[in-house]
C-alpha positions as CSV (number, residue, x, y, z in Angstrom):
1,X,75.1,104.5,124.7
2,X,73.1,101.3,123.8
3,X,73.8,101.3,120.5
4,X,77.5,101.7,121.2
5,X,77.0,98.2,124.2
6,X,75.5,96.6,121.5
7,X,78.0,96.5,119.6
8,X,80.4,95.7,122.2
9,X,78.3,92.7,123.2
10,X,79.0,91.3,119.1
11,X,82.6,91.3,119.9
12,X,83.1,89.7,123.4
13,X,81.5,87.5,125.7
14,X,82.6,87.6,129.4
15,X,81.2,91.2,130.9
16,X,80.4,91.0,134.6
17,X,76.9,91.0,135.6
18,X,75.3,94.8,135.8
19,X,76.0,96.9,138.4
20,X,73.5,96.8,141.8
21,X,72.1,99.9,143.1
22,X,74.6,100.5,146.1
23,X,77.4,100.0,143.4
24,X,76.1,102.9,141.4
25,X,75.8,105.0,144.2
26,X,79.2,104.3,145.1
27,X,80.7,105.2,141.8
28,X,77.8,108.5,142.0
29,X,79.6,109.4,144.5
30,X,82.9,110.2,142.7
31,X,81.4,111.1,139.4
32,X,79.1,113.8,140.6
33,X,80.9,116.3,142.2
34,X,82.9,118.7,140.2
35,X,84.1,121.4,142.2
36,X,84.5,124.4,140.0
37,X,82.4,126.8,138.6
38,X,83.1,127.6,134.9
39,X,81.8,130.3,133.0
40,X,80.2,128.8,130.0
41,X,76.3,127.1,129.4
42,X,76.4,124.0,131.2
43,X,72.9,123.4,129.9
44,X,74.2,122.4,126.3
45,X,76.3,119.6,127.7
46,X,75.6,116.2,127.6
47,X,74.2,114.5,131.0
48,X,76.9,114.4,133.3
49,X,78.4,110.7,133.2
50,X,75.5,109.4,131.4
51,X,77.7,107.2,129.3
52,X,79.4,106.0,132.4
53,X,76.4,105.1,134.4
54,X,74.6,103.5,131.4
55,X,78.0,101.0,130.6
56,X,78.1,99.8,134.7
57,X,73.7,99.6,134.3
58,X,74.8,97.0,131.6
59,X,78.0,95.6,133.5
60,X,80.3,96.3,136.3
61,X,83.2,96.2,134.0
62,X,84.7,93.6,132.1
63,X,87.2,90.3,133.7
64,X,90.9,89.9,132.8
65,X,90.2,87.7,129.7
66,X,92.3,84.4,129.5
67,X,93.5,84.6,125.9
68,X,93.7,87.9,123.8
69,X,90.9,90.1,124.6
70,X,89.4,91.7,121.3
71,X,89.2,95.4,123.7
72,X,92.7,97.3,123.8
73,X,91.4,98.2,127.2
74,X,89.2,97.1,129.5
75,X,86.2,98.9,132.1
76,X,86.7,98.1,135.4
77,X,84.1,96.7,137.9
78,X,83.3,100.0,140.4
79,X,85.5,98.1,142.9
80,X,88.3,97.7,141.1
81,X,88.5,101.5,140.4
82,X,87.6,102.4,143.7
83,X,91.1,100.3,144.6
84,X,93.0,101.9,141.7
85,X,92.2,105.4,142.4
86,X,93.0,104.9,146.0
87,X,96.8,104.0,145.3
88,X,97.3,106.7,142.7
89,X,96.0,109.1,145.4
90,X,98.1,108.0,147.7
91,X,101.1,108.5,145.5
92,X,100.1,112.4,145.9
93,X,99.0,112.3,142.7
94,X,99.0,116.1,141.7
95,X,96.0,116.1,139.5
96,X,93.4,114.1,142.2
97,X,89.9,115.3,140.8
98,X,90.0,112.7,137.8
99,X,88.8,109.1,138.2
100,X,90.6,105.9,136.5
101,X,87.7,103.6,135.1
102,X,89.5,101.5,131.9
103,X,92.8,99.5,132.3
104,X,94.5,97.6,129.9
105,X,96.4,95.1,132.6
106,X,99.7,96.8,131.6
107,X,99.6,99.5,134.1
108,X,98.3,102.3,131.4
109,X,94.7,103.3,132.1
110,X,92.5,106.0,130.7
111,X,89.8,107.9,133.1
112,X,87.6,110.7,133.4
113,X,87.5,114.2,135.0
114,X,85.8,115.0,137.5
115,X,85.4,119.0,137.6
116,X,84.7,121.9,135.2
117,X,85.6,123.1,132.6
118,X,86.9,119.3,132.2
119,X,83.9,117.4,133.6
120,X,83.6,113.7,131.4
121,X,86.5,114.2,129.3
122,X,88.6,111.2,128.7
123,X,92.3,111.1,129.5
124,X,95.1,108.8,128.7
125,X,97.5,107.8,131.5
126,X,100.9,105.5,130.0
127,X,102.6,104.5,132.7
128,X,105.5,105.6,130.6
129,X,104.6,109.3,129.7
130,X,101.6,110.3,132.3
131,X,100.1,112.9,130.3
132,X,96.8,113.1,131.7
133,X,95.5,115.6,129.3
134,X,91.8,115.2,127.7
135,X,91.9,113.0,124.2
136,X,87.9,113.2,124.2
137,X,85.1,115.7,124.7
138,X,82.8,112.5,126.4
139,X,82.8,108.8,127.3
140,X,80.8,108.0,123.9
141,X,83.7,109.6,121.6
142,X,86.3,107.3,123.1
143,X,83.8,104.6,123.1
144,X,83.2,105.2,119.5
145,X,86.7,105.3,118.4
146,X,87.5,102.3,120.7
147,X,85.5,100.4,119.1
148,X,86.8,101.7,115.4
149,X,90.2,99.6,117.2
150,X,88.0,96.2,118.2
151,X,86.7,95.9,114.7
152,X,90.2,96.5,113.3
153,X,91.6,93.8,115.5
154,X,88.7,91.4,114.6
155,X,88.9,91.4,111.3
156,X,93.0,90.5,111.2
157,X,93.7,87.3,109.2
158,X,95.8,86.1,111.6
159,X,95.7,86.5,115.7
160,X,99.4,88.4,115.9
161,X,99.1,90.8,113.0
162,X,99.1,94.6,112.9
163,X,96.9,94.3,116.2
164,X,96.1,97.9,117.9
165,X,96.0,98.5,121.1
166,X,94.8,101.9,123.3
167,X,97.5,104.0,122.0
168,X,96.3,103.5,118.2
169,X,92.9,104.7,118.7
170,X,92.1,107.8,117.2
171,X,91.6,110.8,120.0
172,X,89.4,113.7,119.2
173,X,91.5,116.2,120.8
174,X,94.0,118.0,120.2
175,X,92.0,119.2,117.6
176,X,93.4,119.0,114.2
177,X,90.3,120.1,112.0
178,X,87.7,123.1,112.1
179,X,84.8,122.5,114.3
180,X,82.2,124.7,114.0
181,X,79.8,122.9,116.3
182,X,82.7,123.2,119.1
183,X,85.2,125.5,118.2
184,X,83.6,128.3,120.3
185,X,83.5,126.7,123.6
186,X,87.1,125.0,122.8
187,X,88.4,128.3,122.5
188,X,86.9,129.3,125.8
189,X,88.6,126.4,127.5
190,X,91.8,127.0,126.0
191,X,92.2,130.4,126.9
192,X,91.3,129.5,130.5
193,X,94.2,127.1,130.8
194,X,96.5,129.2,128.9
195,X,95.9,131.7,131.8
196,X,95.8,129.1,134.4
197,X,99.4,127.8,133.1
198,X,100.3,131.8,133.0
199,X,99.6,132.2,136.3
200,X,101.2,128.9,138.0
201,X,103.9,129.0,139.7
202,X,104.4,125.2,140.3
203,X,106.4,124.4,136.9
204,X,104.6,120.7,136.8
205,X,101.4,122.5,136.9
206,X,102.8,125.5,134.5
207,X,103.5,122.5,131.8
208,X,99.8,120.5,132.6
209,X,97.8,123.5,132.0
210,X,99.9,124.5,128.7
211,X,99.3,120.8,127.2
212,X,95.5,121.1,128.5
213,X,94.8,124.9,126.4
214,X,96.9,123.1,123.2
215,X,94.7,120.5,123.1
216,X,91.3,122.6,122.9
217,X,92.6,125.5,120.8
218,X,90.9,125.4,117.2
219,X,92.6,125.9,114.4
220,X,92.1,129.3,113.6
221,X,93.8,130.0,116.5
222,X,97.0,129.3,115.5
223,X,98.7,132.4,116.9
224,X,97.7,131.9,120.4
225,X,98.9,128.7,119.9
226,X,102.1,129.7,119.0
227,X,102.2,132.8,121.5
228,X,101.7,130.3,124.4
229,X,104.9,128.3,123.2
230,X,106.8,130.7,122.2
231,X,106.7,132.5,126.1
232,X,106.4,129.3,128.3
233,X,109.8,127.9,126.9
234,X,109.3,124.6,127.7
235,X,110.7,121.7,125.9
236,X,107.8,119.0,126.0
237,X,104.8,121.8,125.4
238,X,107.0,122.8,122.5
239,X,107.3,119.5,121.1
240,X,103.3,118.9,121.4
241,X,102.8,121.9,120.1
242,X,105.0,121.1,116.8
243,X,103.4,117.6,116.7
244,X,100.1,119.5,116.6
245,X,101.0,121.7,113.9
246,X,102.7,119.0,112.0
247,X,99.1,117.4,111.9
248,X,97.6,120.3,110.9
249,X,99.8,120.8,108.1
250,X,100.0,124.3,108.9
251,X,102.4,125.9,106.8
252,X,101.9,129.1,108.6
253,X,103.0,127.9,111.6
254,X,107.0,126.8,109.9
255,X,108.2,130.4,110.9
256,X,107.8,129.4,114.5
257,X,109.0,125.6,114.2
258,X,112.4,127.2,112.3
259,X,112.6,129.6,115.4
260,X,112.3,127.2,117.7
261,X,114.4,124.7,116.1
262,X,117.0,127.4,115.8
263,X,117.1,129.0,119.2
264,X,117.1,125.6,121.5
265,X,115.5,126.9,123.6
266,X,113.6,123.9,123.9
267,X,116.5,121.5,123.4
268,X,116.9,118.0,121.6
269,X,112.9,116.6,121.8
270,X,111.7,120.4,120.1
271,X,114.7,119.8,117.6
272,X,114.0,116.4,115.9
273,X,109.8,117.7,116.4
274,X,110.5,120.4,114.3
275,X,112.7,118.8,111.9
276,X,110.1,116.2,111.3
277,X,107.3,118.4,111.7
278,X,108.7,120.5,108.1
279,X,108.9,117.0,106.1
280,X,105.0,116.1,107.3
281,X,103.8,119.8,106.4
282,X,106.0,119.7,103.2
283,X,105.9,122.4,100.7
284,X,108.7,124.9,98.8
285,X,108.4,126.7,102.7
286,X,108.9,123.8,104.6
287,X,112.4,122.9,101.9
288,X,113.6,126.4,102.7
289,X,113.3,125.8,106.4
290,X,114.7,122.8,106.1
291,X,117.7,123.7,103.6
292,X,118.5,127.0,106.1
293,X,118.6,124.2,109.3
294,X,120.9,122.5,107.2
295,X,123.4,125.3,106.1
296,X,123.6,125.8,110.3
297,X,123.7,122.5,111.1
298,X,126.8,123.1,113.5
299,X,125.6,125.7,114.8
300,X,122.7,123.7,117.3
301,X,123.5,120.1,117.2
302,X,125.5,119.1,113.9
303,X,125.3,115.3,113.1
304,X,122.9,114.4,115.5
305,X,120.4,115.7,113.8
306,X,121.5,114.9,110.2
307,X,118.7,111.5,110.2
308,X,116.0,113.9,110.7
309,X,116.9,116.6,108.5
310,X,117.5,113.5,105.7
311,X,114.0,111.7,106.1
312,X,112.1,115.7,106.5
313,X,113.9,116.4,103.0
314,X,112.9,112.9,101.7
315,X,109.6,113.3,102.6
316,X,108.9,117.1,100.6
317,X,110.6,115.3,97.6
318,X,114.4,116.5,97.6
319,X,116.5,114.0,96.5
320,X,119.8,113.1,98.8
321,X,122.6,110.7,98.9
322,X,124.8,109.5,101.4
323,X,128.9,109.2,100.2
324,X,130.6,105.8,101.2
325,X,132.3,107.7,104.0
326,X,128.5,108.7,105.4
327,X,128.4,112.4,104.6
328,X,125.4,113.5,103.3
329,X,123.9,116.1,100.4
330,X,120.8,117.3,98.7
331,X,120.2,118.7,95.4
332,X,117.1,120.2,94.3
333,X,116.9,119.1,90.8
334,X,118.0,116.6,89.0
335,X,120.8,119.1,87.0
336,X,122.0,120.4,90.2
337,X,125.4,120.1,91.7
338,X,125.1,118.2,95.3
339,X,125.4,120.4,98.2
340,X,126.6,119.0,101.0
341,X,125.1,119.1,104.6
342,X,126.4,121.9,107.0
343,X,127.7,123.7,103.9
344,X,127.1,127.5,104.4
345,X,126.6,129.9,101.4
């Protein structure tokens, strides 16, 4: 990590002093403790919290800046935490073995777990959509790709422009790419959530555990992916999991998107996923998904989702108009005859 402080040091100048002794056994005293037993080789992980200590070694967090700070988010001092993490606890905060250690002053924060299979994973928390589920592996990929974000912000001509803040930087999970070096134990994880969410009967949790197994399943396991969704019937794990495959660019998976798009069961937010999901994967599939949505278009939501099925066909390079009373068609080819939207064979 002191190649990563370093270069935090280059772009900022007010970090509080390091951390004393009895403030790192403080914050030891959260971070060491997971409390369950996992069956995988612990030995080939990373020191537990090593990142974290090594960052409070250096400085016990970083003040509220007066002007713009160049950080989308910030490290909290260990007593600042400590105070955080006590009020979300006692808001019977359902998930309670994670710790909140960066805050952007906004009330969105990001933190770490605290048990197995979990244990150093980073998490998101908007105060908007508090899904807590893990973006990183370890404190140094989010450190990494938050700093990716500072040197993107420092190097704007101008103070206001295109700045990034915590939601732009780049997570490592859900994983959108092959990865050999951590596919194996991924997979491991994701089937032990996927059986946790089985296996709950609190329908908070049953939706947690869901978005935690998507998240960690590789790539080439696309059909447990789409297993999971298609039998937990759940609106928002849908839509992550379309978002997912949209980012993938899975064409394999545009059966499943159709059949979810067609059968509701996940409502308006799995709908417009899906329907923009087939324009990002693109493709003659994806055009003849989205020409069959089209035909049915009255049969599971009619004009409200006639935006989405015009930018997904815009995107995979069908060309449509709008009349000047509003309706919309497609044609295929420049010599074809328009077809209008919601026209069935």
């Amino acid at each position: 990590m002191q190649s990563i402080i370093s270069q935090l040091r280059q772009y900022h100048q007010y970090f509080n002093p390091p951390a004393n002794q009895a403030q790192l056994n403080r914050l030891t005293n959260y971070l060491l403790r997971p409390k369950m037993t996992f069956p995988r080789d612990l030995d080939n992980l990373s020191p537990l919290f090593d990142g974290v200590l090594d960052l409070y070694r250096d400085h016990n967090g970083i003040p509220i800046y007066p002007g713009i700070s160049p950080f989308p988010i910030r490290l909290m001092s260990v007593e600042e935490a400590d105070a955080q993490n006590i009020s979300m606890h006692n808001l019977k905060w359902k998930r309670p073995n994670q710790f909140l250690l960066w805050y952007d002053d906004e009330s969105n924060y990001c933190g770490v777990y605290l048990d197995e299979p979990l244990v150093g994973c980073v998490f998101f928390l908007h105060h908007d959509e508090p899904i807590d589920i893990p973006c990183f592996r370890n404190v140094r990929e989010f450190y990494e790709a938050l700093l990716a974000v500072t040197e993107a912000n420092a190097n704007r001509e101008h103070e206001d422009d295109n700045r990034l803040y915590w939601w732009d930087v780049k997570t490592t999970l859900p994983k959108i790419e092959a990865d050999p070096a951590s596919d194996d134990d991924d997979l491991v994880i994701a089937r032990h959530y996927k059986s946790r969410s089985e296996n709950a009967t609190d329908p908070d949790l049953k939706q947690y555990y869901a978005w935690i197994a998507l998240n960690f399943y590789p790539v080439s396991a696309r059909e447990e992916m789409e297993n999971l969704v298609l039998t937990i019937e759940d609106m928002y794990v849908e839509e992550h999991a379309i978002d997912i495959f949209a980012k993938r660019k899975d064409s394999a998976t545009i059966p499943t998107i159709e059949h979810l798009i067609v059968t509701g069961g996940g409502g308006v937010n799995t709908r417009s996923a899906g329907i923009r999901a087939l324009g990002d994967i693109g493709g003659d599939e994806a055009i003849d998904a989205l020409i069959r949505l089209i035909k049915i278009l009255d049969s599971f939501g009619g004009q409200n989702f006639e935006p989405y099925l015009l930018s997904s066909l815009e995107k995979t390079g069908v060309e449509t108009k709008r009349s000047d009373d509003g309706a919309l068609s497609y044609r295929l080819n420049s010599t074809d005859n328009w077809t209008a939207f919601g026209k069935p064979d």
